[in-house]
mmCIF file of the N, C-alpha and C atoms, coordinates in Angstrom:
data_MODEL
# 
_entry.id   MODEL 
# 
loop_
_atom_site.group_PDB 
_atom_site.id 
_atom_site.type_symbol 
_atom_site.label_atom_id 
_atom_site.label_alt_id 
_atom_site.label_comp_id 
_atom_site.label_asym_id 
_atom_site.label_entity_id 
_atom_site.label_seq_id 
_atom_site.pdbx_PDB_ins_code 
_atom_site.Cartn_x 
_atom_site.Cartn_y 
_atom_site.Cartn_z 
_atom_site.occupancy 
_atom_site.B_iso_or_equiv 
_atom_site.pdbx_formal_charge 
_atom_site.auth_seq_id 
_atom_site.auth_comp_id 
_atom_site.auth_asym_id 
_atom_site.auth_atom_id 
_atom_site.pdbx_PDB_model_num 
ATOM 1   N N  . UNK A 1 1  ? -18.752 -38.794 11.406  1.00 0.00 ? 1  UNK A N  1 
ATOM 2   C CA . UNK A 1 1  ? -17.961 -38.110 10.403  1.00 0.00 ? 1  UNK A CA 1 
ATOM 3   C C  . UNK A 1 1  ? -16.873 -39.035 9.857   1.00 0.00 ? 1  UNK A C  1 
ATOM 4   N N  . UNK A 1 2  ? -16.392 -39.639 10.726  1.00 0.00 ? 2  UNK A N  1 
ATOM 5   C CA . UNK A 1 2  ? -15.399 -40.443 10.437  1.00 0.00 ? 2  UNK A CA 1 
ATOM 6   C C  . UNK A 1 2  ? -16.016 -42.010 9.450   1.00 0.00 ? 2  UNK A C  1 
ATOM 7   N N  . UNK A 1 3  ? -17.270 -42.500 9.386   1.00 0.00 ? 3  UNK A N  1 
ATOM 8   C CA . UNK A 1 3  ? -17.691 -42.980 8.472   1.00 0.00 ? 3  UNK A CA 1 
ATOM 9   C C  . UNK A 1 3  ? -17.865 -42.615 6.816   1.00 0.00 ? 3  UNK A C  1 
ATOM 10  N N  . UNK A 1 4  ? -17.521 -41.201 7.301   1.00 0.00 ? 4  UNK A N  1 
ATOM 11  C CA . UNK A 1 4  ? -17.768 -40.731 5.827   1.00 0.00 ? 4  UNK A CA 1 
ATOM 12  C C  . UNK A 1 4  ? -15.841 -41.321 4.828   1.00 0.00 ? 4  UNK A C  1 
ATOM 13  N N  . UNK A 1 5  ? -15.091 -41.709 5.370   1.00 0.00 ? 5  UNK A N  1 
ATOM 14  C CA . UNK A 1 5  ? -13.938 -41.800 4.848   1.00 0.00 ? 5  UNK A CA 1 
ATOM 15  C C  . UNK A 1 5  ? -13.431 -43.430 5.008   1.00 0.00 ? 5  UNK A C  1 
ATOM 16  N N  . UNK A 1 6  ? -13.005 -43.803 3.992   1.00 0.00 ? 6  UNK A N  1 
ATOM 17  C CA . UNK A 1 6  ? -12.675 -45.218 3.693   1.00 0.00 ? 6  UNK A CA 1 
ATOM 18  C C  . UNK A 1 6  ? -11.086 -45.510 4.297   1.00 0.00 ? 6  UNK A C  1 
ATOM 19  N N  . UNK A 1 7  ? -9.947  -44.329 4.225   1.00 0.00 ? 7  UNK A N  1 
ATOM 20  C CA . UNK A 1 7  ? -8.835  -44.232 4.750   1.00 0.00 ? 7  UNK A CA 1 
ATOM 21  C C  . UNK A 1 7  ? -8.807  -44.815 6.543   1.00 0.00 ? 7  UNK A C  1 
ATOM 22  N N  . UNK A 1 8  ? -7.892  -44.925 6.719   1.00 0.00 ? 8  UNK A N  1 
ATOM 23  C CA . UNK A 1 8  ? -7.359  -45.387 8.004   1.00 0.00 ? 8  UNK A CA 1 
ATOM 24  C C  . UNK A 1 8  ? -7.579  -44.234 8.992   1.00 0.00 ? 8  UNK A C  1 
ATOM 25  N N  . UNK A 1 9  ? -8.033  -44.446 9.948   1.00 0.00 ? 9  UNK A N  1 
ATOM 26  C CA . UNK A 1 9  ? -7.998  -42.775 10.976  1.00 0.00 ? 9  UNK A CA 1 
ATOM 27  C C  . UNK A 1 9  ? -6.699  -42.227 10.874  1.00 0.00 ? 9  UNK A C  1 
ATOM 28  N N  . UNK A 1 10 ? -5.923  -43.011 11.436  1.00 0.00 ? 10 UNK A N  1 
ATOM 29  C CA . UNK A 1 10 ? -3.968  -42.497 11.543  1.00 0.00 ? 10 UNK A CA 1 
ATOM 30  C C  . UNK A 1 10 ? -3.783  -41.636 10.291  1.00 0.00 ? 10 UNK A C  1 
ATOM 31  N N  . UNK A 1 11 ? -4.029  -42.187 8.824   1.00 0.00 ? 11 UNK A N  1 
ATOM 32  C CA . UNK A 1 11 ? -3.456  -41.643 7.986   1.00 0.00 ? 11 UNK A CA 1 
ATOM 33  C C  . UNK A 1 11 ? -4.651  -40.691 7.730   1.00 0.00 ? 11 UNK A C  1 
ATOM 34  N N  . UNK A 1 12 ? -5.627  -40.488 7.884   1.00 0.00 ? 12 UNK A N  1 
ATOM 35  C CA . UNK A 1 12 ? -6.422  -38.746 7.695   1.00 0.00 ? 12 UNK A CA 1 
ATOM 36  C C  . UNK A 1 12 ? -6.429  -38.180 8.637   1.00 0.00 ? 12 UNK A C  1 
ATOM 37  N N  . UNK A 1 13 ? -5.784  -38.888 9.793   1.00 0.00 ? 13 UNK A N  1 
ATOM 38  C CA . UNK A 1 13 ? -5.307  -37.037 11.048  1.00 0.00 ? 13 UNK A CA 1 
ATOM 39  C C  . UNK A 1 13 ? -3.892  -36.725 10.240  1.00 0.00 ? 13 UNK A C  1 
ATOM 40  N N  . UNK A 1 14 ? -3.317  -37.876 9.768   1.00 0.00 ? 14 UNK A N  1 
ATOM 41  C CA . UNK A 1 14 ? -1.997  -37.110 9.789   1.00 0.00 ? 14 UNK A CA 1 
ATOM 42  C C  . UNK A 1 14 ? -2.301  -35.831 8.367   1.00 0.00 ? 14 UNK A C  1 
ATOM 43  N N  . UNK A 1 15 ? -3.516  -36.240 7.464   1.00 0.00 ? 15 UNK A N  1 
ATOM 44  C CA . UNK A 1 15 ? -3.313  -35.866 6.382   1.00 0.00 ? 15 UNK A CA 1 
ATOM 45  C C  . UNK A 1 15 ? -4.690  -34.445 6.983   1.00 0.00 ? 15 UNK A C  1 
ATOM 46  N N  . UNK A 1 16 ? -5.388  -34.701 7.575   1.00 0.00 ? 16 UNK A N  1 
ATOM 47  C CA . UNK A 1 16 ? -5.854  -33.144 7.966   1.00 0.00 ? 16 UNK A CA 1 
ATOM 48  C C  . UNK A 1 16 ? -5.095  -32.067 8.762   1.00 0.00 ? 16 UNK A C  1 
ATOM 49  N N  . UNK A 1 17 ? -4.119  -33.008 9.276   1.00 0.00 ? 17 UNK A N  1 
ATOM 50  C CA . UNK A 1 17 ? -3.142  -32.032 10.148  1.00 0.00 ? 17 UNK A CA 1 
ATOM 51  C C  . UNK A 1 17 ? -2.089  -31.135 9.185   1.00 0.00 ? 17 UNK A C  1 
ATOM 52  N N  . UNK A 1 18 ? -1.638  -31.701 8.141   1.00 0.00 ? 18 UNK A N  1 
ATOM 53  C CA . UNK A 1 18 ? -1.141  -31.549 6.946   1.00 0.00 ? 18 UNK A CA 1 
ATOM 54  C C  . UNK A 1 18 ? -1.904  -30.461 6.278   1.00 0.00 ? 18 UNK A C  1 
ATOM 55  N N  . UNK A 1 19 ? -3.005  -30.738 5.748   1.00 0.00 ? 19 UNK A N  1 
ATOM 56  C CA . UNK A 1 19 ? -4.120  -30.085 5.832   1.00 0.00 ? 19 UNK A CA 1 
ATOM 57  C C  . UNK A 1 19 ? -4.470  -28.580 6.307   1.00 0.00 ? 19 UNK A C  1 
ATOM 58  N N  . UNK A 1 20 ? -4.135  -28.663 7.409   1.00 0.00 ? 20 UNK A N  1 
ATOM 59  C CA . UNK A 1 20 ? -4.426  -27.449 8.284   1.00 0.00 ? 20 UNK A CA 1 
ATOM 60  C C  . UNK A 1 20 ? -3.422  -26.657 8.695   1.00 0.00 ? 20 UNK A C  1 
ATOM 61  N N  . UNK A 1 21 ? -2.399  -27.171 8.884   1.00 0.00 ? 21 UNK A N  1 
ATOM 62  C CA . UNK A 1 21 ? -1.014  -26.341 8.433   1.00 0.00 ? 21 UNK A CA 1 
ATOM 63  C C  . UNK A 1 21 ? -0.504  -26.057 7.340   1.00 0.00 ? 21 UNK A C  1 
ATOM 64  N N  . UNK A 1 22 ? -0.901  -26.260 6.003   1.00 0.00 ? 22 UNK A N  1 
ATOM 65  C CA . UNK A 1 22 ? -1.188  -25.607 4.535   1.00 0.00 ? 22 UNK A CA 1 
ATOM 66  C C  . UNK A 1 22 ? -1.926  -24.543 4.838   1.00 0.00 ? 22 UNK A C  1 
ATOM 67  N N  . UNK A 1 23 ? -3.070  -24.962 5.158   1.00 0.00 ? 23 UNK A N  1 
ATOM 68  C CA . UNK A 1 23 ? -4.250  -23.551 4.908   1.00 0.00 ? 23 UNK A CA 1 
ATOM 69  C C  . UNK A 1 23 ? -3.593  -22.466 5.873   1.00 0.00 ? 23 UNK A C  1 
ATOM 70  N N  . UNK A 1 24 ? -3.357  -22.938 7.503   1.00 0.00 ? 24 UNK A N  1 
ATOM 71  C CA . UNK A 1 24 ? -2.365  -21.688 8.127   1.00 0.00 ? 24 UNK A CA 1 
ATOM 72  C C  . UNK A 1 24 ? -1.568  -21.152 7.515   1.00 0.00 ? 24 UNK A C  1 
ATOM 73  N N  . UNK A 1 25 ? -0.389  -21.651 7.217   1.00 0.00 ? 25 UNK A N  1 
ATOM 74  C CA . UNK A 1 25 ? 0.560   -20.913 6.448   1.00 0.00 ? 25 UNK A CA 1 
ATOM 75  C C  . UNK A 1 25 ? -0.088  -20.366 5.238   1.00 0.00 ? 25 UNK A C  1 
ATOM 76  N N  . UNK A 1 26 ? -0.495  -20.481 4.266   1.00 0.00 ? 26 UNK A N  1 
ATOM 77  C CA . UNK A 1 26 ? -1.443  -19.396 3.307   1.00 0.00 ? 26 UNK A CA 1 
ATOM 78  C C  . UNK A 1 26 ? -1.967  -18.387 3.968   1.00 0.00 ? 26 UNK A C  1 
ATOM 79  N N  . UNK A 1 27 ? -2.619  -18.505 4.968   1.00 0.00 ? 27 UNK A N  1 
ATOM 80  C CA . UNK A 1 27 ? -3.528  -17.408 5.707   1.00 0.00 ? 27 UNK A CA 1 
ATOM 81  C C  . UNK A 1 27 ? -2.386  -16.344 6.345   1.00 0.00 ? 27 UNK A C  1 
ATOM 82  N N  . UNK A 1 28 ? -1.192  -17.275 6.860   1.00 0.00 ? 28 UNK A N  1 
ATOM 83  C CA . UNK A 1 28 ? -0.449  -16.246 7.221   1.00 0.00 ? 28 UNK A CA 1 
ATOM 84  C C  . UNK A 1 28 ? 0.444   -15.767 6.353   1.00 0.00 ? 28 UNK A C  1 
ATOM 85  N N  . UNK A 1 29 ? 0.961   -15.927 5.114   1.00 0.00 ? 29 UNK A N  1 
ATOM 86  C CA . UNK A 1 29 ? 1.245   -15.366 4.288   1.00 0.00 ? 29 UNK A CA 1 
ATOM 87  C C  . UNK A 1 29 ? 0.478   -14.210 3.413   1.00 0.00 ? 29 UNK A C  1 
ATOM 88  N N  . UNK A 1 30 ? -0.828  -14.801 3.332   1.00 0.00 ? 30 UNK A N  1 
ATOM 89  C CA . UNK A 1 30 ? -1.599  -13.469 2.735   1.00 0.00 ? 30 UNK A CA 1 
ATOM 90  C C  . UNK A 1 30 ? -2.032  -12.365 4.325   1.00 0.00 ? 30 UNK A C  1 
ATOM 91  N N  . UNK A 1 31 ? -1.505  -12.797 5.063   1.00 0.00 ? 31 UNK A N  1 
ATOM 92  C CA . UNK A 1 31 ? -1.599  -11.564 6.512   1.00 0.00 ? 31 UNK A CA 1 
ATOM 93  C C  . UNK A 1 31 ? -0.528  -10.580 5.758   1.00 0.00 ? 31 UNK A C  1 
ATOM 94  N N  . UNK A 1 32 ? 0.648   -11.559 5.960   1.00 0.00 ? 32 UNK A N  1 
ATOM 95  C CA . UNK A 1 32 ? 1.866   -10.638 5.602   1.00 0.00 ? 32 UNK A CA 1 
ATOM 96  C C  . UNK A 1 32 ? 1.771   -9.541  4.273   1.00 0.00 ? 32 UNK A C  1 
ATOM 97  N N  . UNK A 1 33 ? 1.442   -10.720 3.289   1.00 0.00 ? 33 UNK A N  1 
ATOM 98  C CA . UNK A 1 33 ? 1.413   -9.507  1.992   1.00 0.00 ? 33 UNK A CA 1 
ATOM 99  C C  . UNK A 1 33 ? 0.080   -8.512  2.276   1.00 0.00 ? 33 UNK A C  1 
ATOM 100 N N  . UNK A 1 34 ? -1.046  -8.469  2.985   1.00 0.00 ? 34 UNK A N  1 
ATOM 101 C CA . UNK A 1 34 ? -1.908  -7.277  3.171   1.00 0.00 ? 34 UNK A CA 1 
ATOM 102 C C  . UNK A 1 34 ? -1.143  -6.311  3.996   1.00 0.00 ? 34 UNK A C  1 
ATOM 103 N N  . UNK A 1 35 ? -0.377  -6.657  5.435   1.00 0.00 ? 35 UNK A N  1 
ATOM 104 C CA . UNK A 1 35 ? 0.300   -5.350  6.143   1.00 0.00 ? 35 UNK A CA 1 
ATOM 105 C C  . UNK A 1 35 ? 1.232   -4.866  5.366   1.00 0.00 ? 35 UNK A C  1 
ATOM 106 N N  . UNK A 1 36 ? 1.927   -5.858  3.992   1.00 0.00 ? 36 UNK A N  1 
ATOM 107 C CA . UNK A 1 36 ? 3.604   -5.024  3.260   1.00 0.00 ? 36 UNK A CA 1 
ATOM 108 C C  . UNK A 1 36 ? 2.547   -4.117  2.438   1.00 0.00 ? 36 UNK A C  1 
ATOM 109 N N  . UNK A 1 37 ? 1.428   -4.701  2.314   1.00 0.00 ? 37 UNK A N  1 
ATOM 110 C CA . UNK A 1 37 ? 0.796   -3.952  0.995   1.00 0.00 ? 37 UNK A CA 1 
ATOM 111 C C  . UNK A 1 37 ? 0.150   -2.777  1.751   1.00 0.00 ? 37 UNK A C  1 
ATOM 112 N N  . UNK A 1 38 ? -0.465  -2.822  2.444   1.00 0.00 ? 38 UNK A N  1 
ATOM 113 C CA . UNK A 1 38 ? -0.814  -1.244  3.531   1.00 0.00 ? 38 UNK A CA 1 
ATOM 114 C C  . UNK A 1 38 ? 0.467   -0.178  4.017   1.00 0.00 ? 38 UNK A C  1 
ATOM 115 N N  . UNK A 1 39 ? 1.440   -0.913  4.087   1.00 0.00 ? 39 UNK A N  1 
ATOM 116 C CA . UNK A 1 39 ? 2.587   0.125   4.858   1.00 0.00 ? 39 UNK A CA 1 
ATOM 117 C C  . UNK A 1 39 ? 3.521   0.721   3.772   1.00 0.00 ? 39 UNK A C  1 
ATOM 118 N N  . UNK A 1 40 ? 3.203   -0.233  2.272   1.00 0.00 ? 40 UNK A N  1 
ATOM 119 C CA . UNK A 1 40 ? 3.652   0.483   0.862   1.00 0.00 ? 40 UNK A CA 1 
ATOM 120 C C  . UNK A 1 40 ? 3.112   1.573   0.840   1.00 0.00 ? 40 UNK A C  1 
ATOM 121 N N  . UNK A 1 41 ? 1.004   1.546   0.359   1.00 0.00 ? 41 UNK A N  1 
ATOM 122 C CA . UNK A 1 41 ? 0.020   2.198   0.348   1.00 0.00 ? 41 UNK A CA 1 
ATOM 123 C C  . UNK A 1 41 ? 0.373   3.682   1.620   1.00 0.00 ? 41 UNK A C  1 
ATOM 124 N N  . UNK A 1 42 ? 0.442   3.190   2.345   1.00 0.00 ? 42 UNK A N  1 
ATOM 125 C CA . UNK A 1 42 ? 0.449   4.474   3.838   1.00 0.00 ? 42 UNK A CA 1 
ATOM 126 C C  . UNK A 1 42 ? 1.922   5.242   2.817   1.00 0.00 ? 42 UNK A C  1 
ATOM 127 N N  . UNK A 1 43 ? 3.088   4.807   2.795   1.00 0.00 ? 43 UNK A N  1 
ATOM 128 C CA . UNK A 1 43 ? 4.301   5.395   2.298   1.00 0.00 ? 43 UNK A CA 1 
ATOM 129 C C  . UNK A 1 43 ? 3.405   6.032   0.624   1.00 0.00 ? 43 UNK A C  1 
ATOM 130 N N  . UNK A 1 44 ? 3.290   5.416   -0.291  1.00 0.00 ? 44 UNK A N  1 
ATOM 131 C CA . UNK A 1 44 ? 3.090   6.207   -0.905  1.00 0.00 ? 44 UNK A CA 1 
ATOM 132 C C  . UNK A 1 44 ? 1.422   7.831   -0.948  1.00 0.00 ? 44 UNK A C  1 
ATOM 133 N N  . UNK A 1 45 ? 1.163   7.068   -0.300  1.00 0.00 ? 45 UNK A N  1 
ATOM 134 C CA . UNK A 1 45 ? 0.270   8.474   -0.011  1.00 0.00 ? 45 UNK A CA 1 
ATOM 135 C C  . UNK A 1 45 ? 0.872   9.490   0.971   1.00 0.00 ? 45 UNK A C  1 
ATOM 136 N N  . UNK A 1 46 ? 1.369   9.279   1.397   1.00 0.00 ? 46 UNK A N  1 
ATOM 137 C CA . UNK A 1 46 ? 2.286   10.420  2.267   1.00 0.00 ? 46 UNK A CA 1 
ATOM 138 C C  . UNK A 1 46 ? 3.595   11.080  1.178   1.00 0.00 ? 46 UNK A C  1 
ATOM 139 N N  . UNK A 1 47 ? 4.050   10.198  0.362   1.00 0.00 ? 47 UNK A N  1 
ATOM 140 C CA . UNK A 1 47 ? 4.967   10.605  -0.562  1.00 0.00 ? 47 UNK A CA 1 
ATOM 141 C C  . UNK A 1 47 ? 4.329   11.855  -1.573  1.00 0.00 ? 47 UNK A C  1 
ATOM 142 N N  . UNK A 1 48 ? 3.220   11.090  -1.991  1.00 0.00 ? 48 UNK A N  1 
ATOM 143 C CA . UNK A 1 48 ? 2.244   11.783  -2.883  1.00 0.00 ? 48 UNK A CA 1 
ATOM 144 C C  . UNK A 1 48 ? 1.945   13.378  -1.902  1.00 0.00 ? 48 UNK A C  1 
ATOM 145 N N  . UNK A 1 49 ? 1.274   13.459  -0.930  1.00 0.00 ? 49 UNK A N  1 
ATOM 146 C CA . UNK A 1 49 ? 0.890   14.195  0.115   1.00 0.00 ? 49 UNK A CA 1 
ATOM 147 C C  . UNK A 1 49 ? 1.948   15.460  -0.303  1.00 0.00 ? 49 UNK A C  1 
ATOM 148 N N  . UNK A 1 50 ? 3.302   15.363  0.193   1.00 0.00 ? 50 UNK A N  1 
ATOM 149 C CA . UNK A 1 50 ? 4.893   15.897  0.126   1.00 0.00 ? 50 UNK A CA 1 
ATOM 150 C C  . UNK A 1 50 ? 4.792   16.451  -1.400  1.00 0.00 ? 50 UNK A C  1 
ATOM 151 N N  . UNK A 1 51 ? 4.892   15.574  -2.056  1.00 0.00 ? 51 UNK A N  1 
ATOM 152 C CA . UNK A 1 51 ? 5.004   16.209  -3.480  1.00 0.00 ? 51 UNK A CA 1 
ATOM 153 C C  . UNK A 1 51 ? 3.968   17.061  -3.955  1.00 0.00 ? 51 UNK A C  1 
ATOM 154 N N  . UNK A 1 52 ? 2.657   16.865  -3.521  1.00 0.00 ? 52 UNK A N  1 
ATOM 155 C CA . UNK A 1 52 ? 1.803   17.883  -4.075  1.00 0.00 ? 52 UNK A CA 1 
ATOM 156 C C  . UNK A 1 52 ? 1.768   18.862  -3.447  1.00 0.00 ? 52 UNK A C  1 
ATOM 157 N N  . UNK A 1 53 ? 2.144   19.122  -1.855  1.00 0.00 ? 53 UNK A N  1 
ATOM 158 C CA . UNK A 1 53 ? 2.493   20.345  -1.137  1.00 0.00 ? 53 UNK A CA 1 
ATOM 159 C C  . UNK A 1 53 ? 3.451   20.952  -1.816  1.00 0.00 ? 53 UNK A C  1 
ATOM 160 N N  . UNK A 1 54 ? 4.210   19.964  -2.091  1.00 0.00 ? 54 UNK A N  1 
ATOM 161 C CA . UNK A 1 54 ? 5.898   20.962  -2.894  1.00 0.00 ? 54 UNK A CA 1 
ATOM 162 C C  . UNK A 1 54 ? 5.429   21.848  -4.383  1.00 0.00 ? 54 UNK A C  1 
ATOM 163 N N  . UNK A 1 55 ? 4.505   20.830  -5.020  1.00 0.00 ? 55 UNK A N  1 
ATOM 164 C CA . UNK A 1 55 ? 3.873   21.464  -6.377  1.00 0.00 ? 55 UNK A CA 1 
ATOM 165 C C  . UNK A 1 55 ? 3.346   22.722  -6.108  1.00 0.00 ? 55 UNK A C  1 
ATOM 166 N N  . UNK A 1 56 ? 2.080   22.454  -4.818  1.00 0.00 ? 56 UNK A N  1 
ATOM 167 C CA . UNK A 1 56 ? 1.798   23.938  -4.938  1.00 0.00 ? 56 UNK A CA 1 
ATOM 168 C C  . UNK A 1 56 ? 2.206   25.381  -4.577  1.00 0.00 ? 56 UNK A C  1 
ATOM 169 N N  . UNK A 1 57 ? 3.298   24.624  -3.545  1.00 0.00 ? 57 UNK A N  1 
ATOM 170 C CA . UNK A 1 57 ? 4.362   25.839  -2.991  1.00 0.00 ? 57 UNK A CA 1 
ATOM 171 C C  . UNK A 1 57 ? 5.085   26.282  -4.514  1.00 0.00 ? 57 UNK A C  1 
ATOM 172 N N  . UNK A 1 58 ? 5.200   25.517  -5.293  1.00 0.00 ? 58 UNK A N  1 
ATOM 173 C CA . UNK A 1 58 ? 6.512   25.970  -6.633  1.00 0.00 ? 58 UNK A CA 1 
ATOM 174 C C  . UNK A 1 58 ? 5.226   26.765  -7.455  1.00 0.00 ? 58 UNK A C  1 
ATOM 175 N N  . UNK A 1 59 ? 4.607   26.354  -7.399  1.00 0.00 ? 59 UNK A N  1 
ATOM 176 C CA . UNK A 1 59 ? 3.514   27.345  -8.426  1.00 0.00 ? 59 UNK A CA 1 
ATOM 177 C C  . UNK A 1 59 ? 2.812   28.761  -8.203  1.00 0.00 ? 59 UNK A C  1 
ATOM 178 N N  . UNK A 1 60 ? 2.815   28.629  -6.711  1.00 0.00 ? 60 UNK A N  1 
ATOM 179 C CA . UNK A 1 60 ? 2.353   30.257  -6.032  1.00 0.00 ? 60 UNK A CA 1 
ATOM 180 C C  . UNK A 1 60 ? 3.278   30.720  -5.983  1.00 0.00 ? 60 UNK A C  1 
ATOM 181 N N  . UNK A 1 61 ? 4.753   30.373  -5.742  1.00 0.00 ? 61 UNK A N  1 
ATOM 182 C CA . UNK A 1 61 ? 6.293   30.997  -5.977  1.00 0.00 ? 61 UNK A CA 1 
ATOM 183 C C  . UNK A 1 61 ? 6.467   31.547  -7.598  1.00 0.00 ? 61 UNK A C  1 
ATOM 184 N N  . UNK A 1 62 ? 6.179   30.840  -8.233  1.00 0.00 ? 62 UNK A N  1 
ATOM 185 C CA . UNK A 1 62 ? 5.783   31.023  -9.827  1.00 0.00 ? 62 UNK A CA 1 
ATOM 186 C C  . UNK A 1 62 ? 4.976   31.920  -10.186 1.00 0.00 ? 62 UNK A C  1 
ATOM 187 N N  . UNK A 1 63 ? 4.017   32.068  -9.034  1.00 0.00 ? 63 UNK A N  1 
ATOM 188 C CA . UNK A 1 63 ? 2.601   33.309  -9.765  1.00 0.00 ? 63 UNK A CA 1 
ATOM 189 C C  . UNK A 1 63 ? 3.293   34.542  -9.130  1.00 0.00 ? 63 UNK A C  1 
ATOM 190 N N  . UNK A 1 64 ? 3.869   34.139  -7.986  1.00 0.00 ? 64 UNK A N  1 
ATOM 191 C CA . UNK A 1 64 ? 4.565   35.922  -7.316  1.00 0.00 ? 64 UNK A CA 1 
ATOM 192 C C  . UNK A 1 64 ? 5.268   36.458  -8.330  1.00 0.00 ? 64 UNK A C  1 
ATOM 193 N N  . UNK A 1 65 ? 6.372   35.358  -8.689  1.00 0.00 ? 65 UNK A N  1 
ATOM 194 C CA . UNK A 1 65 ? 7.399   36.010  -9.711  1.00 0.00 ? 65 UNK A CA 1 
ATOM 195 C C  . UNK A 1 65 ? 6.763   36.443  -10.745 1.00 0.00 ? 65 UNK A C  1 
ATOM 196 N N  . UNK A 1 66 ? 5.857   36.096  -11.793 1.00 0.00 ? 66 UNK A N  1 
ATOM 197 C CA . UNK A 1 66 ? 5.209   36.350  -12.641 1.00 0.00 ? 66 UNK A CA 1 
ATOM 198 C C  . UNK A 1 66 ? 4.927   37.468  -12.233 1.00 0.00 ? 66 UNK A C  1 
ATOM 199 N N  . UNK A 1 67 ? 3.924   37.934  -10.733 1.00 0.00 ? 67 UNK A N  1 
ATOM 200 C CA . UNK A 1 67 ? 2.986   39.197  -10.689 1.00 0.00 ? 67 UNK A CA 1 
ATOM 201 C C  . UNK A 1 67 ? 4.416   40.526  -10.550 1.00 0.00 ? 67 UNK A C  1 
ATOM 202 N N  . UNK A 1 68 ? 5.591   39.801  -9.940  1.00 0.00 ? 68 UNK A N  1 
ATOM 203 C CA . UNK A 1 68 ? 6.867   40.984  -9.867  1.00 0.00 ? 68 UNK A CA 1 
ATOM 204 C C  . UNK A 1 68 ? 7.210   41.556  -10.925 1.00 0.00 ? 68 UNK A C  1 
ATOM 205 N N  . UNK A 1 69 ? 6.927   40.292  -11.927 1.00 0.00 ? 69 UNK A N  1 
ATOM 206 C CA . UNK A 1 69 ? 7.734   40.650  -13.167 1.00 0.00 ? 69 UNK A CA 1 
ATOM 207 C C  . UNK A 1 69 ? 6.944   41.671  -14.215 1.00 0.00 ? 69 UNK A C  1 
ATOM 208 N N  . UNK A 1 70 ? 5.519   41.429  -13.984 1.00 0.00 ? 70 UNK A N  1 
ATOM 209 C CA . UNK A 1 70 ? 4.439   42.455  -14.369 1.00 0.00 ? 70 UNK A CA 1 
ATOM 210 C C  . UNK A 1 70 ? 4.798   43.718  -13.837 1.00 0.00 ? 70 UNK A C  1 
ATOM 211 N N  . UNK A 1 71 ? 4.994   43.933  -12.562 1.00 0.00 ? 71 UNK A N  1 
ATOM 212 C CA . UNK A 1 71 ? 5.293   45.011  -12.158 1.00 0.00 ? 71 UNK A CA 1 
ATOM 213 C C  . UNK A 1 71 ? 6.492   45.981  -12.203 1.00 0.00 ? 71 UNK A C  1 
ATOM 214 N N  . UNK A 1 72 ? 7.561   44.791  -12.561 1.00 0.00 ? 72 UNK A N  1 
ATOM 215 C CA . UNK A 1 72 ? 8.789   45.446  -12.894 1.00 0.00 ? 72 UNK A CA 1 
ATOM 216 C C  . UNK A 1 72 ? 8.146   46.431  -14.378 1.00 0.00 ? 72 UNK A C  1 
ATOM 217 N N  . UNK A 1 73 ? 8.144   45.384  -15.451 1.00 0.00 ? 73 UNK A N  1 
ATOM 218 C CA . UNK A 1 73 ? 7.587   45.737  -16.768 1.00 0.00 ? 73 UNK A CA 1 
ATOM 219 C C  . UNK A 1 73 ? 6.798   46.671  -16.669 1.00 0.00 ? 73 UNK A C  1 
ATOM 220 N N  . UNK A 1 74 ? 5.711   47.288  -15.910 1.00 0.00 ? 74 UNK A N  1 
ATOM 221 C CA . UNK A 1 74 ? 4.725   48.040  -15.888 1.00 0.00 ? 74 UNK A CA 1 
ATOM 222 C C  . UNK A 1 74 ? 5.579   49.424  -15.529 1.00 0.00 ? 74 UNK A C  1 
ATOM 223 N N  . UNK A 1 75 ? 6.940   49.444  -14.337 1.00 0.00 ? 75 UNK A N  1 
ATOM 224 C CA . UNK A 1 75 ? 7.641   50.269  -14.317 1.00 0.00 ? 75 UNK A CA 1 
ATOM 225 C C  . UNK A 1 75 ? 8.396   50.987  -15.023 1.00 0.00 ? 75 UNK A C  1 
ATOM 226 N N  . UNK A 1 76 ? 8.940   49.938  -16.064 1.00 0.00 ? 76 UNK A N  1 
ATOM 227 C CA . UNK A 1 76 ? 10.150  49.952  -16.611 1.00 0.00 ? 76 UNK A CA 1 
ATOM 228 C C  . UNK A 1 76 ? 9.040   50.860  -17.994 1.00 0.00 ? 76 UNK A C  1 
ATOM 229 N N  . UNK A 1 77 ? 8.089   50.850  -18.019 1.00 0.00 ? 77 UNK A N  1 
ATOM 230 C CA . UNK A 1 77 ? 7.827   51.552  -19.348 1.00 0.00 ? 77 UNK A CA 1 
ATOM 231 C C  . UNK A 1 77 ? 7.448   53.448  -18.964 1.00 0.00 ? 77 UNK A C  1 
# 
């Protein structure tokens, strides 16, 4: 393998070592941004989750009052 390169051995370990601690650090940087980007994702679907429970609680609260208010009206005549 080492025939395949015209460079000095010394200077292509130092430069694959170089090399390979580039590509680590990338790899562990895109680790990081996939778990910030999952624990965003997890927060907003649980946010979402909350708010659409709250929507449909405000809207069946909305249809009672409506059906009271029928009934008031239905009295009141």
């Amino acid at each position: 393998m080492m025939d395949d390169y015209c460079s000095a051995p010394e200077r292509l370990a130092s430069w694959f070592l170089e090399s390979r601690n580039n590509w680590k650090e990338k790899a562990l940087n895109k680790q990081k941004e996939l778990r910030k980007a999952g624990i965003k994702i997890r927060d907003l679907q649980n946010s979402r989750e909350k708010w659409k429970a709250k929507a449909k609680e405000c809207m069946a609260k909305v249809k009672q009052l409506e059906e009271e208010k029928e009934l008031l009206q239905k009295k009141g005549k």
